[in-house]
C-alpha positions in Angstrom: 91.9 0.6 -32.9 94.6 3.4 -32.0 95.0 3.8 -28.3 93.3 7.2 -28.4 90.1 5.7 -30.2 90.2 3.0 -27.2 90.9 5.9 -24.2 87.8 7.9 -25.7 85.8 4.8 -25.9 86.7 4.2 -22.2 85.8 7.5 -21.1 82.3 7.3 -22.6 81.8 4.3 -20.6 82.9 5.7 -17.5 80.3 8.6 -18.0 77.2 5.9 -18.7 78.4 3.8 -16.1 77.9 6.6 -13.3 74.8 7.5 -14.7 73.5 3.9 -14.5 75.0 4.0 -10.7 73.1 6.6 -10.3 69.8 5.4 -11.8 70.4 2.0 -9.5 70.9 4.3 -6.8 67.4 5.7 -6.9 65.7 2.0 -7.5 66.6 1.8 -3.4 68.0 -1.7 -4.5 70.5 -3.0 -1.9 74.3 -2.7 -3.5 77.6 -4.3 -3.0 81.2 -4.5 -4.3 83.3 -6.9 -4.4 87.3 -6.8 -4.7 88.8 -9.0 -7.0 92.8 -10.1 -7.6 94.0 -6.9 -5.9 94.6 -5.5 -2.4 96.1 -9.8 -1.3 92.7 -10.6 -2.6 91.9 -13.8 -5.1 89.6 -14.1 -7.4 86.2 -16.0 -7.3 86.1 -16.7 -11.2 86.5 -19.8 -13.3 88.8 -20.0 -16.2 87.5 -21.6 -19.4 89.1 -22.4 -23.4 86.3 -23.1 -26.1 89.3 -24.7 -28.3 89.4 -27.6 -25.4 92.4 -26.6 -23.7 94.6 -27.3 -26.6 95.5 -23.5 -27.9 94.7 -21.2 -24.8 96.1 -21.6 -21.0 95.4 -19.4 -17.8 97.8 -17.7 -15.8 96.8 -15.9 -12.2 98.6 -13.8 -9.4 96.5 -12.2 -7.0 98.2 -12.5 -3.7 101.9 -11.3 -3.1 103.8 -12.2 0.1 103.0 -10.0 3.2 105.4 -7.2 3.2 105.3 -6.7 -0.7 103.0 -4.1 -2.5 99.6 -5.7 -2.9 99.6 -5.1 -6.4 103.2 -5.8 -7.6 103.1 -8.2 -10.2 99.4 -9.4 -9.3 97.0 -10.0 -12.6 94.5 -12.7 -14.1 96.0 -13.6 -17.9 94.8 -15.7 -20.5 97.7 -17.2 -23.0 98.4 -18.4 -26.5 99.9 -21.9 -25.8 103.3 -21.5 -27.5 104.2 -24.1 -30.3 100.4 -23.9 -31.5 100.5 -22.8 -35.1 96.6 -21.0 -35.4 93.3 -20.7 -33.6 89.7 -20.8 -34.9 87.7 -17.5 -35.7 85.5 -17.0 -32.9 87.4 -19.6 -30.5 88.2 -17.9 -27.2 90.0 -18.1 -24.0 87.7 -16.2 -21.0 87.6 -15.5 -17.2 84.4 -15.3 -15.8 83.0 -13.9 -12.5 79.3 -14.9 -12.4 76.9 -13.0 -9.9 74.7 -15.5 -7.2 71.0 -15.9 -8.4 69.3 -13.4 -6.8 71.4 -10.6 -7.8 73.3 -9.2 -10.8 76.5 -6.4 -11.7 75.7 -3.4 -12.4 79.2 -1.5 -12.5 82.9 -2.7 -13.0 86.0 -1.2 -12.3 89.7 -2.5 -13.0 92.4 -2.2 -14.9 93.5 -4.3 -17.8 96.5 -4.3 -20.7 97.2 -7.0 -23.4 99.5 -8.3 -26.1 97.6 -8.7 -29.4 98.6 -9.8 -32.8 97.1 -11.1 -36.2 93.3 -10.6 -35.1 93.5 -11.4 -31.5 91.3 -9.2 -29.3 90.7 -8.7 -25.7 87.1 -8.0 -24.9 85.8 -7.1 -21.4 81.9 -7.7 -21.3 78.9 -9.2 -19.5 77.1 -12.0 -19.8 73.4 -11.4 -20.8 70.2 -13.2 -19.6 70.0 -15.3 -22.6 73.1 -16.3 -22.6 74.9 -13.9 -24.8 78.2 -11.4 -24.2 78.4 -7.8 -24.9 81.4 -6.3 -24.6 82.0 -2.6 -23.0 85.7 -2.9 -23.8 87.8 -3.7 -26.9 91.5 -3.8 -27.5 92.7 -5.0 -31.1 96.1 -3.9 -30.3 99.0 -4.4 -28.0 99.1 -2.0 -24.8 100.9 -3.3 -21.9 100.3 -0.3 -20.2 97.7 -1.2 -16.7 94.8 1.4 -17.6 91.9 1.8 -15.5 88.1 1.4 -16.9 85.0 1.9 -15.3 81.6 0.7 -16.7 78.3 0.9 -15.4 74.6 -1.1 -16.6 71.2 0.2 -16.4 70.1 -3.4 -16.1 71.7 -5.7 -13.5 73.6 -8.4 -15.8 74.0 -12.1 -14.6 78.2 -12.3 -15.4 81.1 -10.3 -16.5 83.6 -12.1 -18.2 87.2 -11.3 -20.2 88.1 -12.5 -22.8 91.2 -13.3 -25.4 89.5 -14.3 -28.6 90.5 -14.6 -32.6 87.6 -12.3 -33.8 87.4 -13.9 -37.5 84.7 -15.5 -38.9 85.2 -19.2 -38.1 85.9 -20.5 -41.0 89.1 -18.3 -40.7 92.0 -18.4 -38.4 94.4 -16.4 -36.4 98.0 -16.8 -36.3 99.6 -18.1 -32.8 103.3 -17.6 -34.1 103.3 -14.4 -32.0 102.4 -15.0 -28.5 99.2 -13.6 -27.5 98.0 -12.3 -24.3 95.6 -10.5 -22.3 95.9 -8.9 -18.6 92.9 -7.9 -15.9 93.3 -6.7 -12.1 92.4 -4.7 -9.4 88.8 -5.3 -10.1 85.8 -3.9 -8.1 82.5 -5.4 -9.1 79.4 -4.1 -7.9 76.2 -5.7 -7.4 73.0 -4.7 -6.9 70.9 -7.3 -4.5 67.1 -6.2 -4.2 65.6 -9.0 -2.1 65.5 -8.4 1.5 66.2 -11.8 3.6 63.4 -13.6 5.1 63.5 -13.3 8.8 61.9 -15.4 11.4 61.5 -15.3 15.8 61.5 -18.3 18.1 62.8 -19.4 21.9 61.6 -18.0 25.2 60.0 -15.0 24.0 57.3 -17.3 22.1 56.4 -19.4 25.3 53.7 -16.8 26.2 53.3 -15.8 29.8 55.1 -13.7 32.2 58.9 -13.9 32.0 61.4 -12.8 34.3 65.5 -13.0 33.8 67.6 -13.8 31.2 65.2 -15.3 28.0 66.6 -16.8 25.0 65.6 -15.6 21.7 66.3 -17.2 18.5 66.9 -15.7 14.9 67.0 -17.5 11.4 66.7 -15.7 8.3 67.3 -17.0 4.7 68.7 -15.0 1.4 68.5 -15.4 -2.2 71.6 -13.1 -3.1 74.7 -11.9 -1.3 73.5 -13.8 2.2 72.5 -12.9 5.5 75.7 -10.9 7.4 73.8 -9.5 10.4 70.9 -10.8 13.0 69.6 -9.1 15.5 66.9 -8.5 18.4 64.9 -5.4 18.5 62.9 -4.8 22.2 61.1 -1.8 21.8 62.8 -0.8 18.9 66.1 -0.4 20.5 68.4 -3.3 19.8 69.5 -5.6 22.2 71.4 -8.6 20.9 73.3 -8.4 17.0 75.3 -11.6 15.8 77.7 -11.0 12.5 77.7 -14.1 10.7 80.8 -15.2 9.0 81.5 -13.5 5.6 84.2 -13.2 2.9 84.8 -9.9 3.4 87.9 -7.1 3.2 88.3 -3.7 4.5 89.7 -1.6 1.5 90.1 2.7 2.7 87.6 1.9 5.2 85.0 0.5 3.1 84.2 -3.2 3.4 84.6 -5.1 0.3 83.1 -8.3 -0.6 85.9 -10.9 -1.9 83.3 -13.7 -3.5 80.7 -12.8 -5.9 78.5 -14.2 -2.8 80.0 -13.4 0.5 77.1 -14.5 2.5 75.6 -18.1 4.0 72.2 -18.0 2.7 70.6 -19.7 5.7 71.7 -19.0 9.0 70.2 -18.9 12.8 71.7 -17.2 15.6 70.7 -17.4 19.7 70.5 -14.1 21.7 69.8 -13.9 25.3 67.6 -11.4 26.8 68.3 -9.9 29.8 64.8 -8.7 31.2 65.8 -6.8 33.8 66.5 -4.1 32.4 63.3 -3.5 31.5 60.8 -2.0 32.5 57.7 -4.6 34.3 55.0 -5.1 31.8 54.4 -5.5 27.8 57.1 -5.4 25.4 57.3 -5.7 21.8 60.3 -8.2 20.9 61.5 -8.2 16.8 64.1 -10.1 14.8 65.9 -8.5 12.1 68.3 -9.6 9.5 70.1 -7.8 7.1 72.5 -9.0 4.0 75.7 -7.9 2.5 74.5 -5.4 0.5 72.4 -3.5 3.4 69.1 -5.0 2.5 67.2 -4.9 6.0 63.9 -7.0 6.9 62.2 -7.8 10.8 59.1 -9.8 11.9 56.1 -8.4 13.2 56.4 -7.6 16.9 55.6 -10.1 19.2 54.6 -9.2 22.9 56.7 -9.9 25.6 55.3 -9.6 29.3 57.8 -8.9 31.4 58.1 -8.7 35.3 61.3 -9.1 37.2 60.2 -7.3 40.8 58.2 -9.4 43.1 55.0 -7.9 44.6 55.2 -5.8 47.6 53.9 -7.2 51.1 50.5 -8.4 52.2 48.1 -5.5 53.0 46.0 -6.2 56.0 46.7 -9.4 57.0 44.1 -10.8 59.4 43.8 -13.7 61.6 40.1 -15.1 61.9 38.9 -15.0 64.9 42.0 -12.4 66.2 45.5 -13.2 67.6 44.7 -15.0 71.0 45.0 -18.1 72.1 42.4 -21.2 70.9 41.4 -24.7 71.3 41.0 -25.6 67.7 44.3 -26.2 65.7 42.5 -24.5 62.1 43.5 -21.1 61.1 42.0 -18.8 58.7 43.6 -15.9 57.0 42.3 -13.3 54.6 44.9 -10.1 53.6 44.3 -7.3 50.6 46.8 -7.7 47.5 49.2 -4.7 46.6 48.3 -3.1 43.4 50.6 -4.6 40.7 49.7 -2.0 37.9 51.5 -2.9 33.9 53.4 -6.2 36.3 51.9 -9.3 36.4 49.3 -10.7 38.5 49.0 -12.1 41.7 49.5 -16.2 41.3 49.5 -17.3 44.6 50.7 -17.3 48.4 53.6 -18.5 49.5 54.2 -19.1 53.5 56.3 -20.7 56.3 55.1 -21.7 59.5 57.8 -22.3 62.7 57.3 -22.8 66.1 58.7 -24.4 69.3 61.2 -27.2 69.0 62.7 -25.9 66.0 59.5 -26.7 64.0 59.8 -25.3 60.4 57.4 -26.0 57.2 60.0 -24.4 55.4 58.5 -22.9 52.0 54.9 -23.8 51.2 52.8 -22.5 48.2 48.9 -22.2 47.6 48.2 -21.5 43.9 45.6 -19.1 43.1 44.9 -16.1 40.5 44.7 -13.1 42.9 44.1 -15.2 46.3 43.9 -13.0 49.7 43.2 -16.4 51.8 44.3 -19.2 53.2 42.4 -21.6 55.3 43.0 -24.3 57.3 46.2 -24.0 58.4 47.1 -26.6 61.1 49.9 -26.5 63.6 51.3 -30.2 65.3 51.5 -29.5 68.8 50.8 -26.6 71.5 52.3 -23.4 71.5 52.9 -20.4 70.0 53.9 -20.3 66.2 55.0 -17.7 63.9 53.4 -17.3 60.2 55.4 -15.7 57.7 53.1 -15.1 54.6 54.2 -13.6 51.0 53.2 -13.3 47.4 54.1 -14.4 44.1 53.4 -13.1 41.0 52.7 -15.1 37.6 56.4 -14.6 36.3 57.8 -16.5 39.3 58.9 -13.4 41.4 58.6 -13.5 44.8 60.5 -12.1 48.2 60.3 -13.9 51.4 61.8 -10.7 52.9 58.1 -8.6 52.1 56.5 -11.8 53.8 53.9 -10.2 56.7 54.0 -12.0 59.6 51.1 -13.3 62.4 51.1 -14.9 65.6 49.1 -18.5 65.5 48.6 -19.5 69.1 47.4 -23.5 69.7 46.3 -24.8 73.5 44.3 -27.8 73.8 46.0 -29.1 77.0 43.8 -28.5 80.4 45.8 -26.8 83.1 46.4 -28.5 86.2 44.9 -27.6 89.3 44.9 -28.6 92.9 44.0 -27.3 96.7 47.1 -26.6 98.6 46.2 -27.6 101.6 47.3 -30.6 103.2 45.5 -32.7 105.1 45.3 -32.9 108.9 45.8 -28.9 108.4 42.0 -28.2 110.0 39.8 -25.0 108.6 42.6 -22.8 106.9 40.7 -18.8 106.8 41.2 -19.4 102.9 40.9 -21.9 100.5 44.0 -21.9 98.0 44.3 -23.6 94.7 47.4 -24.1 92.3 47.0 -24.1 89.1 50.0 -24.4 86.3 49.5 -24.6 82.6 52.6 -24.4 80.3 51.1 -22.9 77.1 48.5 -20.3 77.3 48.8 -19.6 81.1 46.4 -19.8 84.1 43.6 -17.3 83.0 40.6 -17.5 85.9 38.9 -20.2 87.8 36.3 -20.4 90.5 36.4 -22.7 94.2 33.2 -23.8 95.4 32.0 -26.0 98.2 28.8 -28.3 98.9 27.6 -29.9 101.8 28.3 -34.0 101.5 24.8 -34.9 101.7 23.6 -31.9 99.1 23.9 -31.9 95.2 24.3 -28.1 94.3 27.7 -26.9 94.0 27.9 -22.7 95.8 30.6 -20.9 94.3 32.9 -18.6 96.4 34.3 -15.5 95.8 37.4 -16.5 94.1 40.5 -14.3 92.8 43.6 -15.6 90.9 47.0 -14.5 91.3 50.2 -15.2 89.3 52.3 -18.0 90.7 56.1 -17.1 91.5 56.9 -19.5 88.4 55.8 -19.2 84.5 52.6 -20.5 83.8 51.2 -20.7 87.2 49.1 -19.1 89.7 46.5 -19.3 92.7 43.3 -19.5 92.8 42.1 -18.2 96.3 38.5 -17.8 98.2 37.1 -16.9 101.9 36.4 -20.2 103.9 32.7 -19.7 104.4 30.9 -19.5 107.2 29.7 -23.6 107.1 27.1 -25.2 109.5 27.9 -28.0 110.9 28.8 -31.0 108.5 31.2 -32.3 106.0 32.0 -30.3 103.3 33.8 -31.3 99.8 35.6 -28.2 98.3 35.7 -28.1 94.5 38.6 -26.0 92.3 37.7 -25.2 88.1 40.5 -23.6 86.4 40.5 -22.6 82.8 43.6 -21.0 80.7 43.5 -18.3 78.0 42.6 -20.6 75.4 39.8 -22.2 77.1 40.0 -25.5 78.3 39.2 -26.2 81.5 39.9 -28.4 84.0 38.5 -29.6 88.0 39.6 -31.2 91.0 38.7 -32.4 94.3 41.5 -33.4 95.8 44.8 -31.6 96.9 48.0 -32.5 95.8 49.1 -35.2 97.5 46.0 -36.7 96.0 43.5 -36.8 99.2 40.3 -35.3 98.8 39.5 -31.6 99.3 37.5 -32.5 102.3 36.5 -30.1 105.7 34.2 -31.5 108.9 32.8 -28.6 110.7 31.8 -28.8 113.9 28.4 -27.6 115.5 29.5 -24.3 116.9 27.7 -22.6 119.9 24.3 -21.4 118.3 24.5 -17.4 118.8 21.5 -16.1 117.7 21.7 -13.8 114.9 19.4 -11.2 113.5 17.8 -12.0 109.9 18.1 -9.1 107.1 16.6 -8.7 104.1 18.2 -7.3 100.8 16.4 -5.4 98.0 18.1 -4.4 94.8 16.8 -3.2 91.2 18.4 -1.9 88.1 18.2 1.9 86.3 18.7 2.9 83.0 17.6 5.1 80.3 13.5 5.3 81.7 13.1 1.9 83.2 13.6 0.5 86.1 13.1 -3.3 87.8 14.5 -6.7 88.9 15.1 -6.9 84.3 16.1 -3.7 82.5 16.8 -3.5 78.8 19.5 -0.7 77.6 20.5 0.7 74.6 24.4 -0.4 73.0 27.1 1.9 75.3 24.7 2.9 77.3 25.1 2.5 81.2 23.1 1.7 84.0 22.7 1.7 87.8 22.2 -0.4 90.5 20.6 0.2 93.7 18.8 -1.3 96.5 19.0 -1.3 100.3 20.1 -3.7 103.4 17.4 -3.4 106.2 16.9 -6.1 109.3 13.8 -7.8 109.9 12.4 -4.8 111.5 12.3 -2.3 108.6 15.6 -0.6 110.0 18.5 -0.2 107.3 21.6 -1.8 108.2 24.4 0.9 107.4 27.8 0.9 107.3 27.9 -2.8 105.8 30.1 -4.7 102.7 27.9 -6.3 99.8 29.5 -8.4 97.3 28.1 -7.6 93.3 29.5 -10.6 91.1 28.0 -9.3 87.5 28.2 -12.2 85.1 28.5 -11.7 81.2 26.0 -13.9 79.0 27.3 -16.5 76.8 29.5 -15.0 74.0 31.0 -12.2 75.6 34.4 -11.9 76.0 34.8 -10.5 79.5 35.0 -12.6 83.1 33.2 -12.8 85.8 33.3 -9.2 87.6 33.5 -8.7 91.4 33.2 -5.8 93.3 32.1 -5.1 96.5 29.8 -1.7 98.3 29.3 -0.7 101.4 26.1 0.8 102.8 24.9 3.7 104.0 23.9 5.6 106.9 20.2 4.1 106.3 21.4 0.8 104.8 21.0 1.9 100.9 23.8 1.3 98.5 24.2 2.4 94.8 26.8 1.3 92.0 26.8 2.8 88.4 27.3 -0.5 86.0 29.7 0.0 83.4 28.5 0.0 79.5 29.2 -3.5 78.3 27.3 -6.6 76.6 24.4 -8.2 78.6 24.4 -9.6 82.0 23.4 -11.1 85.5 24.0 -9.1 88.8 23.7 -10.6 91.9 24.0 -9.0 95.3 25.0 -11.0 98.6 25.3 -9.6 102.0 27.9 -12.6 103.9 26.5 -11.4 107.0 28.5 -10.4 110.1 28.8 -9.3 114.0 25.4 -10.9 114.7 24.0 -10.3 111.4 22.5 -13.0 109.3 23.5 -13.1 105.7 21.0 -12.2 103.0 20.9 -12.6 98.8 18.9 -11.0 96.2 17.8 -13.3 93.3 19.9 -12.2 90.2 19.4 -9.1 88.4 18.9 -9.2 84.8 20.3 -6.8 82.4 20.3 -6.7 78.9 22.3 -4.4 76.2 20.7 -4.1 72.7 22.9 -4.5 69.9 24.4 -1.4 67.8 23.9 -1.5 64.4 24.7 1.2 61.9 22.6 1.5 58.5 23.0 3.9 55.2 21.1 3.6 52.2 22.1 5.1 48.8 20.5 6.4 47.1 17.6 8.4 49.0 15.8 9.2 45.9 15.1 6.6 43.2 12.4 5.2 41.1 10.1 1.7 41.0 12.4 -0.7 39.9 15.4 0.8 40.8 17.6 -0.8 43.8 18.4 0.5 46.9 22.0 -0.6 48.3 21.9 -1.1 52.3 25.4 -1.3 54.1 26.4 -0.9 57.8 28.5 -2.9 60.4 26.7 -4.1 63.8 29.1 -3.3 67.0 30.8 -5.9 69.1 32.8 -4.5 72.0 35.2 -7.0 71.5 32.4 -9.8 71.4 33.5 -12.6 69.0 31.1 -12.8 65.8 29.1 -16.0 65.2 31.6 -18.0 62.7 29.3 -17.5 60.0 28.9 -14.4 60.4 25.8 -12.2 62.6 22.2 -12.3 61.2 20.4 -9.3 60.5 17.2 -8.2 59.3 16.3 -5.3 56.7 13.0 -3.7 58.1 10.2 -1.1 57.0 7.8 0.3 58.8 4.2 0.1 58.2 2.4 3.1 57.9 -0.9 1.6 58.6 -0.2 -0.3 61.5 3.4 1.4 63.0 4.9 -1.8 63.1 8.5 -2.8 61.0 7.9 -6.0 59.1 10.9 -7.9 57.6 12.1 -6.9 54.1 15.0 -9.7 53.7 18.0 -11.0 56.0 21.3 -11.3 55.8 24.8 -12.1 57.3 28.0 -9.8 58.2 31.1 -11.4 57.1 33.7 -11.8 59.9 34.3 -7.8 60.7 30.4 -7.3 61.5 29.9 -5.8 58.3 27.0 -6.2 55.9 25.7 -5.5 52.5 22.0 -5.9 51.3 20.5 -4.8 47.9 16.4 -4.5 47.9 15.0 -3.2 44.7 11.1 -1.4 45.1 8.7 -3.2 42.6 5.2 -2.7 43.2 5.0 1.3 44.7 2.9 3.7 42.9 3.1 7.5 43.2 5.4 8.6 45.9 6.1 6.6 48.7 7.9 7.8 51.9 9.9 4.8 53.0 12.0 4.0 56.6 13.9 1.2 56.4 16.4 -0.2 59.7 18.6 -2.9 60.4 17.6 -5.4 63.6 20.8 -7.8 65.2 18.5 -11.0 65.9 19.1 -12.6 68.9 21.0 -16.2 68.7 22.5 -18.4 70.4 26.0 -17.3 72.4 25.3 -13.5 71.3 26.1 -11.7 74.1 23.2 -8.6 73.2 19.6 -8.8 72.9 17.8 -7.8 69.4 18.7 -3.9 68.8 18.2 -1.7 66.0 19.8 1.1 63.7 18.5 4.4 63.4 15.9 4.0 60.2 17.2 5.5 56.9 14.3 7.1 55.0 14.1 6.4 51.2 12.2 8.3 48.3 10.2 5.7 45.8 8.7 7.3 43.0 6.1 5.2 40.9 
């Protein structure tokens, strides 16, 4: 074939070769090149003679010195052996670049040149599926000119290969007398790859659960044609971690080129780490993605991450049970509201830290729980006062001891001490004195009283306390009282804030609390009589009943045996508060008037005992009225919703019952739901429940047997029990609509 035959034969491949490219290009098939015995690359090809080695050899040169042009004197040449006298028809020498399963060439580019004489050829083809060659190229004589070619295949083909070959018929022969040779180099091979690789997701992200901080996520993926050159880690679409595995690779005009047929590992695996906080707290979706050298891209299917990395904020509302002062009982109760954690993660559990005196620290305790706002039974070693420090945590582990909420536990189950002052020998002091010290919750009242030696009943005096000129102490002081001739044993009771209360008979030297009174000179005295009742709302009497806050009056007059009021003289009123109020014994005192009457306005409170005692003076006899009782109804509060509704439809009750301060039962205040009777007027019982620790309730009553319309009124009663300082009291009714 002339050379201009061979340059137009050349041509037309180039043109079919870019319109195969092009066809490829539309398929969407990933496509590589790869750069072979050119540009200080080698060649990934194997060298083969069908003769067995006895009439062919190889000769290659694909990688000059540095400094040297890349493509001086490079080239991949197959040889006659010199001194070999003839070769076979159809015997041939070949290089041969085979494409990785998975993939196949579908364009070529190079340069080649050759030396050929009697019947030697140089052929430039690919190797077909079924194991045949068809050539693109075909030289018959010599050129040793480099030319360029460039072919392109519709269908991907499994090899190229060049060849030197004696095209006879084989029972003919070519003559080696003239050396023989053909030349290839500078060779881009392109491959098209159109299997994505198989990806796959493992590590932290797959644990499930909250996480917080740095996570570790792992990504394998497997090929089938060039290999896997990039992994990576997708969060929210947006790519946080990429790893380029190791591939033979080579930057030609700022393309990279492939130097092995496959570049790639097949099966790699990669680690990425996380780092959460810069996200956002709450779901995520987490991908790994892996892409091979020819661009082929594949990911897994999003997997959910939760993520939180902020702890929750402070307690809401933390309360003490029972409030912040000072008790006998070392057991402490705490309830608080939870922040709203919105997309973060829920509220695991409490963490806390008690310290107190001594240098008493817990350090960091921890009570598990799904959305817990309590903690109970918390215990503190000794007396004193203590500091709680509480805070949350969240199910990803976050937590901040710095948004901990803090409350006071106060612990006193030590009785103060207490002793008379006086010393014995002293005689009849004018007033009885009393020390009392307690070094935790302080001196908080106490009472002196005094009995005759031969008598049982204890009378109480008058008594005041004063702080004491140290820390935790003070005095306990009364009047001597007038005393009849006799012994008498004096008696001190002190009690501190939380409580606990002690008495004594003896003073502090440890002698008893003793007074001998001598018979005086009997100066008669004129006897008086006292009278005293209560007012209040539109009763009156020795007992009077009051409505919650309301207040009442007392009143009465001093007169001598005669009828005559006694005026300008001091009475003592001791009110005392019923069991369960939180107030002390209240002393005040009134003088009378020109007639010998007296009146006091009572202030509003929870239900009590008045006495009135005139100590009798300047010839006067003294003279007591028998206690005065007066009794506060509770205060309740009551709404209903809805007012309107029909037979079988529930009613929901709420309201709160008032304390003044008065300390709820522990379990909580029982109290009826009433309705009044039409035909009788009276309010029978509907149900009954119990206020949780605040004095508020909730009730539910659902209407099941009313016909037509029925007007309903329906109240709320405080029972009475047991260390409730109020007697039974009632909301104002709520009226309800039942329709049958």
């Amino acid at each position: 074939m002339s050379r201009r035959r061979l340059t137009r034969a050349g041509m037309a491949l180039v043109g079919a070769g870019l319109a195969l490219a092009l066809l490829a290009g539309e398929a969407r098939a990933g496509k590589y090149a790869v750069a072979q015995c050119g540009w200080r690359v080698g060649a990934d090809a194997d060298w083969a003679d069908t003769t067995g080695g006895a009439k062919f050899r190889p000769d290659a040169y694909c990688v000059p010195p540095a400094g040297v042009d890349p493509f001086d004197g490079v080239h991949m040449k197959s040889f006659t052996r010199a001194g070999s006298a003839t070769v076979s028809g159809t015997r041939f020498a070949r290089w041969r670049w085979a494409a990785p399963a998975g993939a196949g060439i579908t364009r070529v580019q190079g340069t080649w040149w050759h030396a050929l004489h009697d019947g030697l050829e140089h052929r430039v083809g690919v190797g077909t599926a079924a194991g045949g060659f068809e050539p693109f190229l075909r030289a018959t004589a010599t050129d040793v000119a480099p030319r360029s070619f460039v072919a392109g295949f519709s269908t991907p083909m499994p090899a190229l290969e060049d060849r030197l070959l004696c095209a006879r018929a084989a029972s003919k022969w070519c003559s080696l007398e003239a050396g023989s040779w053909s030349g290839l180099r500078a060779l881009t091979i392109t491959l098209e790859d159109p299997a994505a690789p198989a990806v796959g997701i493992g590590g932290d992200v797959l644990a499930g659960g909250w996480r917080r901080g740095g996570q570790n996520v792992s990504v394998a993926a497997t090929d089938v044609g060039s290999g896997v050159r990039f992994g990576e880690t997708l969060v929210d679409g947006a790519r946080t971690g990429l790893t380029e595995f190791a591939c033979a690779k080579v930057s030609i005009g700022g393309e990279w080129r492939a130097t092995a047929m496959r570049p790639c590992t097949l099966s790699v695996g990669a680690w990425h780490r996380l780092l959460t906080a810069g996200l956002s707290d709450g779901p995520h979706s987490v991908q790994a993605c892996a892409s091979d050298f020819a661009g082929n891209g594949n990911c897994t299917a999003s997997r959910t991450l939760l993520v939180d990395n902020n702890p929750p904020a402070h307690p809401r509302s933390l309360d003490l049970g029972g409030g912040e002062g000072w008790r006998r009982a070392s057991r402490f109760d705490l309830s608080w509201a939870n922040p709203r954690q919105g997309p973060a993660s829920p509220i695991a559990g409490a963490a806390w830290r008690l310290t107190g005196p001594a240098g008493f620290d817990t350090g960091h305790r921890y009570a598990a729980g799904r959305d817990r706002a309590s903690l109970d039974g918390v215990a503190v070693p000794a007396p004193g006062t203590y500091s709680l420090a509480l805070w949350l945590r969240d199910e990803a582990g976050n937590e901040d001891p710095g948004a901990a909420a803090t409350v006071a536990l106060r612990f006193d189950d030590v009785a103060p001490g207490v002793a008379f002052a006086l010393a014995a020998g002293e005689g009849v002091p004018e007033r009885l004195v009393a020390t009392v010290a307690d070094a935790h919750s302080g001196p908080a009242g106490g009472t002196i009283s005094y009995r005759h030696l031969g008598a049982e009943g204890w009378t109480e005096l008058p008594t005041r306390i004063a702080a004491g000129g140290k820390p935790g102490s003070a005095q306990l002081s009364a009047p001597m009282p007038e005393l009849a001739p006799g012994i008498y044993r004096f008696r001190a009771e002190a009690r501190d804030a939380a409580g606990n209360a002690t008495t004594t008979t003896r003073r502090a030297d440890g002698t008893e609390m003793a007074v001998r009174r001598l018979a005086p000179v009997v100066v008669p005295r004129a006897r008086t009589r006292l009278f005293a009742r209560l007012w209040g709302g539109r009763g009156r009497g020795d007992a009077l009943t009051v409505g919650f806050g309301a207040r009442a009056r007392l009143g009465g007059r001093l007169v001598r045996a005669d009828g005559a009021g006694v005026a300008g003289r001091r009475l003592r009123i001791v009110a005392r508060p019923s069991k369960g109020a939180p107030g002390e014994t209240a002393r005040t005192t009134v003088r009378t008037g020109r007639r010998g009457g007296f009146r006091l306005r009572l202030p509003s409170g929870p239900s009590r005992r008045i006495a009135v005692v005139f100590p009798g003076d300047g010839g006067l006899e003294p003279a007591r009225r028998a206690p005065l009782e007066l009794r506060v109804r509770s205060g309740l509060t009551l709404t209903a919703r809805p007012r309107g509704l029909r037979t079988g439809e529930a009613v929901r009750l709420r309201g709160r019952v008032r304390t003044r301060g008065a300390a709820l039962p522990r379990r909580g205040k029982l109290v009826a739901i009433q309705y009044l009777e039409a035909a009788t007027r009276r309010w029978r019982p509907v149900l009954v429940t119990r206020t949780d620790r605040r004095g508020r309730f909730r009730a539910r009553y659902r209407f099941r047997y009313v016909t037509g319309r029925a007007r309903i009124r329906l109240r709320a009663t405080a029972l009475a029990e047991e260390q409730w300082p109020y007697a039974p009291g009632s909301s104002k009714p709520a009226t309800i609509q039942v329709r049958g």
